[in-house]
C-alpha positions as CSV (number, residue, x, y, z in Angstrom):
1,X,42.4,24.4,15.7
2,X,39.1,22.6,15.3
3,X,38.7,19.9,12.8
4,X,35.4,19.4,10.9
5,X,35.3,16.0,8.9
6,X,32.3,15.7,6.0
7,X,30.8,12.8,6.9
8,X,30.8,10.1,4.1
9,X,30.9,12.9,2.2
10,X,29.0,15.6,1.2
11,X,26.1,12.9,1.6
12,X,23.1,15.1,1.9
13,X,24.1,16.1,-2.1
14,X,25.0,12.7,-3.3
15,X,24.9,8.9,-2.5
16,X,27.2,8.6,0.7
17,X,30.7,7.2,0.8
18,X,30.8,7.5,-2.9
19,X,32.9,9.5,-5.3
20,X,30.3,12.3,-6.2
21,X,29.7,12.5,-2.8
22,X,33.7,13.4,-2.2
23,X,33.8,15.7,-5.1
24,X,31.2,17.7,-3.7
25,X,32.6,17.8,-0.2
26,X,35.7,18.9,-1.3
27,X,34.3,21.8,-3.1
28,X,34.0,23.6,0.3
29,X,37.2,23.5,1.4
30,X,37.1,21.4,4.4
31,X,39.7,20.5,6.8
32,X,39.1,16.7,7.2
33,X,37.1,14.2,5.3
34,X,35.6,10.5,6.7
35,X,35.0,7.3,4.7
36,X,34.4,3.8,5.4
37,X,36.2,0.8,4.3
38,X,35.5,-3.0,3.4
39,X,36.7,-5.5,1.5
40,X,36.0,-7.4,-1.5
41,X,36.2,-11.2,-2.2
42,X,39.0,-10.1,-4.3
43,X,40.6,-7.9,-1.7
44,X,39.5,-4.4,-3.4
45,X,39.3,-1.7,-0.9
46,X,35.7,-0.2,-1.3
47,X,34.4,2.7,1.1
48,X,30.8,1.3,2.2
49,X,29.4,1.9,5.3
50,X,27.3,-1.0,5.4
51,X,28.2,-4.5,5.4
52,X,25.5,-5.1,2.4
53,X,24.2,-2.5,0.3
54,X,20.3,-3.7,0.7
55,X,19.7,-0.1,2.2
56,X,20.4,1.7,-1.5
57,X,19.1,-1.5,-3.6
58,X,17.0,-4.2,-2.4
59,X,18.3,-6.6,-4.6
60,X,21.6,-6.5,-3.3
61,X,21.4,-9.3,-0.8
62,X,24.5,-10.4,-0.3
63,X,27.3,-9.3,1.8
64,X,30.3,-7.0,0.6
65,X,32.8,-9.3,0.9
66,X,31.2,-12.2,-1.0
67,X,31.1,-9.9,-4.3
68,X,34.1,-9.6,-6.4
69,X,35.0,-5.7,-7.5
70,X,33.8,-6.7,-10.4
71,X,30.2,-7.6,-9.5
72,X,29.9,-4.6,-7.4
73,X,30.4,-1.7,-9.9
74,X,27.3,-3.8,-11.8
75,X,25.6,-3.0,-8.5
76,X,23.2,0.7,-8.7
77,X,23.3,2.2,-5.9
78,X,22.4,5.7,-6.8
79,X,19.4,5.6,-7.7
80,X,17.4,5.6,-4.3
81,X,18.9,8.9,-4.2
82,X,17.8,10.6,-6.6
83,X,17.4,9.6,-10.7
84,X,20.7,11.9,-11.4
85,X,22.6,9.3,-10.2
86,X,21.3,5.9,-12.0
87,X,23.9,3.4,-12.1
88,X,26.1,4.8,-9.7
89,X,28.3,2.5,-8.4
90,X,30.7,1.7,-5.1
91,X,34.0,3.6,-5.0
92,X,37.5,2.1,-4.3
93,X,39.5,4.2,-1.8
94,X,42.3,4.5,-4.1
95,X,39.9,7.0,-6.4
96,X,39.0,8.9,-3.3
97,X,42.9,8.9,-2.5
98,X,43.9,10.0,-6.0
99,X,41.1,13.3,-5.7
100,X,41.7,14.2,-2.4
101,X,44.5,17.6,-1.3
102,X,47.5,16.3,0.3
103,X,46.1,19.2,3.3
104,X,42.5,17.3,4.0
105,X,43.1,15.3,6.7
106,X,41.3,12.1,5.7
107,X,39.6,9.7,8.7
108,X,39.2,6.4,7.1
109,X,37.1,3.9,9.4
110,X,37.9,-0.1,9.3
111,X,34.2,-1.5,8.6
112,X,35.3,-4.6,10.7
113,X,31.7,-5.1,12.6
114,X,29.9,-7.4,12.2
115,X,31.8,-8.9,9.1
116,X,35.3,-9.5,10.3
117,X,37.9,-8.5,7.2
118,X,41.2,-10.5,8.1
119,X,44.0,-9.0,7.2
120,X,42.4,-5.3,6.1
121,X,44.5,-3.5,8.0
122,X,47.8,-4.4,5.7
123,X,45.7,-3.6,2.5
124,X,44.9,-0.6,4.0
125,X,48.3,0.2,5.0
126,X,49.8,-0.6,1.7
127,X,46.8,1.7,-0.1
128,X,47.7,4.4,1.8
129,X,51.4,4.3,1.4
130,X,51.0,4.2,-2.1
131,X,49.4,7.6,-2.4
132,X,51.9,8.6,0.2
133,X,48.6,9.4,2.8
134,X,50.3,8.1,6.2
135,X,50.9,11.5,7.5
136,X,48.0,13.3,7.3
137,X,45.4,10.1,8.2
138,X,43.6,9.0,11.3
139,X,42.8,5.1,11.2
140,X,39.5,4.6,13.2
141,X,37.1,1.6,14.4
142,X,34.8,0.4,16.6
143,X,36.8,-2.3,16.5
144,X,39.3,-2.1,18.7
145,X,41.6,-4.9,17.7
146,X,41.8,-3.8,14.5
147,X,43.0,-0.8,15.8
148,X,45.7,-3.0,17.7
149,X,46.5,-4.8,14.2
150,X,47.1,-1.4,12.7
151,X,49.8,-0.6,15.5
152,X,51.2,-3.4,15.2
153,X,52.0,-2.7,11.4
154,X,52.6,1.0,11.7
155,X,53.3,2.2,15.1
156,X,53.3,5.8,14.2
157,X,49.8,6.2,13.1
158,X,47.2,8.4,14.7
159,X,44.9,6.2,15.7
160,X,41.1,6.8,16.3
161,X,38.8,4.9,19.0
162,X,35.3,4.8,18.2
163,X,32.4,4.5,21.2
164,X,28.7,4.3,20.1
165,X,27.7,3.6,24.3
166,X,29.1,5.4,26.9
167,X,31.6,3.9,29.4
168,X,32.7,4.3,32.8
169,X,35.4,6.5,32.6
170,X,36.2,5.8,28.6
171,X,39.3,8.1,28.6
172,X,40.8,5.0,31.0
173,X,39.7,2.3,29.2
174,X,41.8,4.3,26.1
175,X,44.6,4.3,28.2
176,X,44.3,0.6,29.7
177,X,44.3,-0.6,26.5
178,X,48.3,0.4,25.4
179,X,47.4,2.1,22.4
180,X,48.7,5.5,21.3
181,X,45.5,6.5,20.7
182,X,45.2,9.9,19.1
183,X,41.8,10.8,19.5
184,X,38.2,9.2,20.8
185,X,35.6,10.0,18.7
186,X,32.1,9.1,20.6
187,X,28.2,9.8,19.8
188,X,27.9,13.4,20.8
189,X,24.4,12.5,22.4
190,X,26.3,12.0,25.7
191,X,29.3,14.1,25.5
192,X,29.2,17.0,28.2
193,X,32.0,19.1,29.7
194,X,33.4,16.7,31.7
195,X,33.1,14.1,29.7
196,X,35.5,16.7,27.3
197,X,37.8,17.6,30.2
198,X,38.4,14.5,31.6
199,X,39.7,13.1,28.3
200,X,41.7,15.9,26.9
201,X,43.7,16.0,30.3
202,X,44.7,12.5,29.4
203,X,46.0,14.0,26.2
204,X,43.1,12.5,23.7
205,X,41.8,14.8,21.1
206,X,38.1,14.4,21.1
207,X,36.1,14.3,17.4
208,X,32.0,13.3,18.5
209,X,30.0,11.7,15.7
210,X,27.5,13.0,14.0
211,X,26.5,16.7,14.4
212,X,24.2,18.5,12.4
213,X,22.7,21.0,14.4
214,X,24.9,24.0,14.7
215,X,23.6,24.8,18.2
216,X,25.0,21.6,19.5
217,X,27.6,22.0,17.5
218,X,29.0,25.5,19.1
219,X,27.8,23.3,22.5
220,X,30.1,21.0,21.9
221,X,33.0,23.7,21.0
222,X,32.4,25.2,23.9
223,X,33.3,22.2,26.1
224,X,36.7,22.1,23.7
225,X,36.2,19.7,21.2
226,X,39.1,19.2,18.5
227,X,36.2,19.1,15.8
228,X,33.3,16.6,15.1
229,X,31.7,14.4,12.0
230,X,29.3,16.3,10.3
231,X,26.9,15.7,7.4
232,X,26.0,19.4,6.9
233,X,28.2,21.5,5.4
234,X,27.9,24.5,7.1
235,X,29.7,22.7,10.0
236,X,32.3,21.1,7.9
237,X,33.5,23.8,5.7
238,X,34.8,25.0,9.3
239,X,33.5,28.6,9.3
Protein backbone atom coordinates (compact mmCIF):
# COMPACT_ATOMS: atom_id res chain seq x y z
CA UNK A 1 0.00 0.00 0.00
CA UNK A 2 1.53 3.34 -0.75
CA UNK A 3 1.46 6.05 1.73
CA UNK A 4 1.08 9.75 0.71
CA UNK A 5 1.87 12.27 3.61
CA UNK A 6 0.48 16.18 3.06
CA UNK A 7 3.40 17.95 3.57
CA UNK A 8 3.06 20.50 6.48
CA UNK A 9 -0.16 20.40 5.51
CA UNK A 10 -2.37 21.28 2.96
CA UNK A 11 0.30 24.24 2.66
CA UNK A 12 -0.37 25.49 -0.83
CA UNK A 13 -4.12 26.43 0.80
CA UNK A 14 -3.02 27.78 4.06
CA UNK A 15 0.08 28.92 6.13
CA UNK A 16 2.21 25.59 6.52
CA UNK A 17 2.55 23.57 9.65
CA UNK A 18 -0.39 25.41 11.02
CA UNK A 19 -3.87 24.33 12.06
CA UNK A 20 -5.87 25.66 8.92
CA UNK A 21 -3.35 24.14 7.02
CA UNK A 22 -4.28 20.51 8.71
CA UNK A 23 -7.94 21.14 8.54
CA UNK A 24 -7.69 21.45 4.94
CA UNK A 25 -5.50 18.51 4.37
CA UNK A 26 -7.59 16.35 6.11
CA UNK A 27 -10.58 17.27 4.05
CA UNK A 28 -9.15 14.90 1.36
CA UNK A 29 -8.92 11.94 3.06
CA UNK A 30 -5.28 11.21 3.09
CA UNK A 31 -3.45 8.36 4.41
CA UNK A 32 -0.58 10.08 6.28
CA UNK A 33 -0.01 13.59 7.41
CA UNK A 34 3.76 15.45 8.24
CA UNK A 35 4.53 18.18 10.82
CA UNK A 36 7.45 19.64 12.35
CA UNK A 37 8.23 20.13 15.88
CA UNK A 38 10.12 22.60 18.28
CA UNK A 39 10.19 23.74 21.49
CA UNK A 40 9.25 26.67 23.44
CA UNK A 41 11.23 28.37 26.27
CA UNK A 42 8.44 27.00 28.28
CA UNK A 43 8.61 23.54 26.84
CA UNK A 44 5.31 23.96 24.51
CA UNK A 45 5.44 21.62 21.63
CA UNK A 46 4.84 23.96 18.54
CA UNK A 47 4.98 22.48 14.82
CA UNK A 48 7.40 25.03 12.94
CA UNK A 49 9.50 24.21 10.38
CA UNK A 50 11.93 26.80 10.89
CA UNK A 51 14.00 27.58 13.73
CA UNK A 52 12.66 31.41 13.62
CA UNK A 53 9.73 32.53 11.92
CA UNK A 54 11.51 35.59 10.00
CA UNK A 55 10.44 33.85 6.67
CA UNK A 56 6.38 34.62 7.53
CA UNK A 57 7.17 37.97 9.61
CA UNK A 58 10.21 39.92 9.46
CA UNK A 59 9.90 41.15 12.76
CA UNK A 60 10.19 37.98 14.32
CA UNK A 61 13.90 37.80 14.97
CA UNK A 62 14.35 35.71 17.43
CA UNK A 63 14.69 32.05 17.71
CA UNK A 64 11.70 29.55 18.64
CA UNK A 65 12.95 28.52 21.63
CA UNK A 66 13.72 31.78 23.23
CA UNK A 67 9.80 32.81 23.00
CA UNK A 68 7.52 31.57 25.63
CA UNK A 69 3.96 30.05 24.10
CA UNK A 70 2.73 32.90 25.19
CA UNK A 71 4.69 35.38 23.02
CA UNK A 72 4.33 33.26 20.11
CA UNK A 73 0.50 33.18 19.53
CA UNK A 74 1.11 37.28 19.62
CA UNK A 75 3.32 36.49 16.74
CA UNK A 76 1.21 36.84 12.79
CA UNK A 77 2.28 34.65 10.88
CA UNK A 78 -0.49 34.48 8.34
CA UNK A 79 -0.52 37.19 6.84
CA UNK A 80 2.38 36.79 4.14
CA UNK A 81 0.00 34.31 3.00
CA UNK A 82 -2.65 35.78 2.13
CA UNK A 83 -4.92 38.65 4.14
CA UNK A 84 -7.57 35.70 5.05
CA UNK A 85 -5.36 34.69 7.45
CA UNK A 86 -4.27 38.00 9.57
CA UNK A 87 -3.12 37.12 12.92
CA UNK A 88 -2.74 33.62 12.50
CA UNK A 89 -0.66 32.19 14.87
CA UNK A 90 1.75 28.96 15.54
CA UNK A 91 -0.04 25.67 16.44
CA UNK A 92 0.79 23.36 19.36
CA UNK A 93 0.88 19.63 18.31
CA UNK A 94 -1.58 18.70 20.86
CA UNK A 95 -4.44 20.74 18.67
CA UNK A 96 -3.16 18.95 15.57
CA UNK A 97 -3.41 15.68 17.72
CA UNK A 98 -6.81 16.41 19.06
CA UNK A 99 -8.23 16.99 15.03
CA UNK A 100 -6.51 14.34 13.51
CA UNK A 101 -8.44 10.38 12.71
CA UNK A 102 -6.99 7.78 14.79
CA UNK A 103 -6.41 6.05 10.78
CA UNK A 104 -4.01 9.08 9.42
CA UNK A 105 -0.79 7.95 9.94
CA UNK A 106 0.95 11.07 11.34
CA UNK A 107 5.00 11.69 10.53
CA UNK A 108 6.04 14.13 13.07
CA UNK A 109 9.79 15.42 12.42
CA UNK A 110 12.12 16.49 15.58
CA UNK A 111 13.22 20.17 14.34
CA UNK A 112 16.65 19.43 16.24
CA UNK A 113 19.01 21.27 13.43
CA UNK A 114 20.52 23.75 13.91
CA UNK A 115 18.91 24.59 17.39
CA UNK A 116 19.48 21.56 19.57
CA UNK A 117 16.08 20.92 21.83
CA UNK A 118 17.35 18.81 24.93
CA UNK A 119 15.17 16.63 26.10
CA UNK A 120 12.28 16.96 23.09
CA UNK A 121 12.10 13.71 22.56
CA UNK A 122 10.38 12.81 26.21
CA UNK A 123 7.89 15.79 25.59
CA UNK A 124 7.17 14.40 22.57
CA UNK A 125 6.76 11.04 23.87
CA UNK A 126 4.53 12.00 26.65
CA UNK A 127 2.34 14.32 23.96
CA UNK A 128 1.81 11.57 22.00
CA UNK A 129 0.82 9.03 24.64
CA UNK A 130 -1.61 11.32 25.87
CA UNK A 131 -3.68 11.26 22.72
CA UNK A 132 -2.93 7.62 22.66
CA UNK A 133 -0.92 8.37 18.94
CA UNK A 134 2.14 5.77 19.57
CA UNK A 135 0.81 3.28 17.18
CA UNK A 136 0.00 4.82 14.27
CA UNK A 137 3.26 7.50 14.20
CA UNK A 138 6.58 7.54 12.55
CA UNK A 139 9.21 9.82 14.61
CA UNK A 140 11.63 11.29 11.99
CA UNK A 141 14.93 13.65 11.94
CA UNK A 142 17.72 14.65 10.26
CA UNK A 143 19.09 14.26 13.29
CA UNK A 144 20.04 11.14 13.92
CA UNK A 145 20.70 11.06 17.63
CA UNK A 146 17.58 12.24 18.34
CA UNK A 147 16.41 9.48 16.66
CA UNK A 148 18.68 7.32 19.12
CA UNK A 149 17.13 9.29 22.19
CA UNK A 150 13.71 8.37 21.03
CA UNK A 151 14.75 4.55 21.03
CA UNK A 152 16.10 4.78 23.88
CA UNK A 153 12.68 5.95 25.50
CA UNK A 154 10.33 3.88 23.40
CA UNK A 155 11.94 1.03 21.73
CA UNK A 156 8.93 0.11 19.70
CA UNK A 157 8.49 3.13 17.66
CA UNK A 158 8.77 3.26 13.88
CA UNK A 159 11.41 5.33 13.37
CA UNK A 160 12.20 7.59 10.30
CA UNK A 161 15.88 8.53 9.02
CA UNK A 162 15.95 11.64 7.07
CA UNK A 163 18.90 12.24 4.25
CA UNK A 164 18.95 15.68 2.41
CA UNK A 165 22.69 14.40 0.47
CA UNK A 166 23.18 11.22 -0.83
CA UNK A 167 25.51 8.62 0.71
CA UNK A 168 27.47 5.79 -0.16
CA UNK A 169 25.41 3.06 0.30
CA UNK A 170 22.77 4.93 2.79
CA UNK A 171 20.68 1.71 3.35
CA UNK A 172 24.21 0.52 5.28
CA UNK A 173 24.86 3.42 7.13
CA UNK A 174 20.92 2.74 8.38
CA UNK A 175 21.82 -0.50 9.38
CA UNK A 176 25.44 0.34 10.99
CA UNK A 177 23.82 2.61 13.03
CA UNK A 178 21.68 -0.18 15.42
CA UNK A 179 18.53 1.47 15.00
CA UNK A 180 15.22 -0.21 14.05
CA UNK A 181 14.71 2.04 11.55
CA UNK A 182 11.41 1.79 9.87
CA UNK A 183 11.77 3.77 6.92
CA UNK A 184 14.49 6.35 5.11
CA UNK A 185 12.95 9.03 3.75
CA UNK A 186 15.62 10.98 1.30
CA UNK A 187 15.24 14.02 -1.35
CA UNK A 188 13.71 12.24 -4.27
CA UNK A 189 16.19 14.35 -6.65
CA UNK A 190 18.55 11.33 -6.35
CA UNK A 191 16.45 8.44 -5.75
CA UNK A 192 16.57 5.94 -8.76
CA UNK A 193 15.71 2.16 -8.93
CA UNK A 194 18.52 0.98 -7.29
CA UNK A 195 18.80 3.32 -4.94
CA UNK A 196 14.92 1.79 -4.11
CA UNK A 197 15.93 -1.85 -4.40
CA UNK A 198 18.93 -1.84 -2.58
CA UNK A 199 17.15 -0.38 0.54
CA UNK A 200 13.88 -2.26 0.53
CA UNK A 201 15.95 -5.57 0.35
CA UNK A 202 17.44 -4.45 3.66
CA UNK A 203 13.84 -4.29 4.83
CA UNK A 204 13.53 -0.16 4.89
CA UNK A 205 10.31 1.33 3.62
CA UNK A 206 11.31 4.21 1.48
CA UNK A 207 9.05 7.77 1.79
CA UNK A 208 11.28 10.54 -0.69
CA UNK A 209 10.68 14.16 0.21
CA UNK A 210 9.05 16.48 -1.49
CA UNK A 211 7.13 15.53 -4.72
CA UNK A 212 4.92 17.54 -6.56
CA UNK A 213 5.10 16.61 -9.97
CA UNK A 214 2.92 13.62 -10.61
CA UNK A 215 5.21 12.35 -13.35
CA UNK A 216 8.00 11.90 -10.93
CA UNK A 217 5.72 10.90 -8.72
CA UNK A 218 4.31 7.60 -10.73
CA UNK A 219 8.54 7.52 -11.43
CA UNK A 220 9.11 7.03 -8.20
CA UNK A 221 6.20 4.30 -7.72
CA UNK A 222 7.44 2.58 -10.24
CA UNK A 223 10.85 1.96 -8.64
CA UNK A 224 8.49 0.73 -5.41
CA UNK A 225 8.30 3.43 -3.20
CA UNK A 226 6.05 2.96 0.09
CA UNK A 227 4.74 6.61 -0.64
CA UNK A 228 6.41 10.11 -0.55
CA UNK A 229 5.87 13.85 1.08
CA UNK A 230 3.84 15.82 -0.95
CA UNK A 231 2.57 19.41 -0.94
CA UNK A 232 0.03 18.89 -3.79
CA UNK A 233 -2.93 17.25 -3.05
CA UNK A 234 -3.59 15.34 -5.86
CA UNK A 235 -0.63 13.15 -4.79
CA UNK A 236 -1.66 12.99 -1.20
CA UNK A 237 -5.26 12.19 -1.30
CA UNK A 238 -3.62 8.84 -2.69
CA UNK A 239 -5.70 8.44 -5.86
Amino acid sequence: MVINFAHRGSLTEAPENTLPAFEKALTYQPKGMELDVQLTKDDVLVICHDAKLTRFNKESTTFIKKLTWEEIQQIDVGSSFSKEYKGLHLTRLEDVLSITPADVLLNVEIKNIPVIYPGIEKKLLDCLEAYNRLDNVIISSFDHVALQNIYQLHPTLRLGMLFHYRLLDTWKYVKDSGLPVYSIHPNHVYVDQTFVQTCKHAGYGVFPYTVNDWKRYEELVSYGVDGVFSNRSEIFQNK
